[in-house]
N, C-alpha and C positions, 0 to 999 in steps of 0.2 A: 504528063509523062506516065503518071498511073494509069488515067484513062487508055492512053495505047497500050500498056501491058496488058492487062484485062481486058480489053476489046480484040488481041490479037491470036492470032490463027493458030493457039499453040492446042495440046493434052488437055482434057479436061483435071487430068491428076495435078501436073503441075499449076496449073492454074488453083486447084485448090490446095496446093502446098505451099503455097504464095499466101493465100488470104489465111491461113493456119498461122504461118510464121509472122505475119502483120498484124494478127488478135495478141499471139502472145508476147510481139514486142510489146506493144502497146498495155499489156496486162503487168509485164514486169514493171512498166515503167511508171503505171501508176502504182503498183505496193510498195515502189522504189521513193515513190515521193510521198506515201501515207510512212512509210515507214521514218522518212525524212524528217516529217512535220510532228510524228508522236517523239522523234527523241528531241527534238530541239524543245519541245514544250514539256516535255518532263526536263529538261535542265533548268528553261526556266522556272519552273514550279519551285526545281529543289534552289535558287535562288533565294528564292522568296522565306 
């Protein structure tokens, strides 16, 4: 399904406002999960 989106006959613009919006899900979604993994392990820390 991606492959047809970006192989299809659209705007160069749109097409790169597509891969724009797919870097920065992709960016929130990993500081989303670093930011995940640093509070869970500073809880555990303060466990300990």
């Amino acid at each position: 399904m991606l492959l047809d989106i970006f192989s299809a006959p659209i705007a160069s613009g749109a097409q790169t406002f597509w891969l724009i919006v797919a870097i920065l899900v992709g960016l929130g979604a990993g500081i989303t999960a670093v930011d995940f993994r640093s509070s869970v392990f500073k809880k555990d820390s303060k466990k300990d």
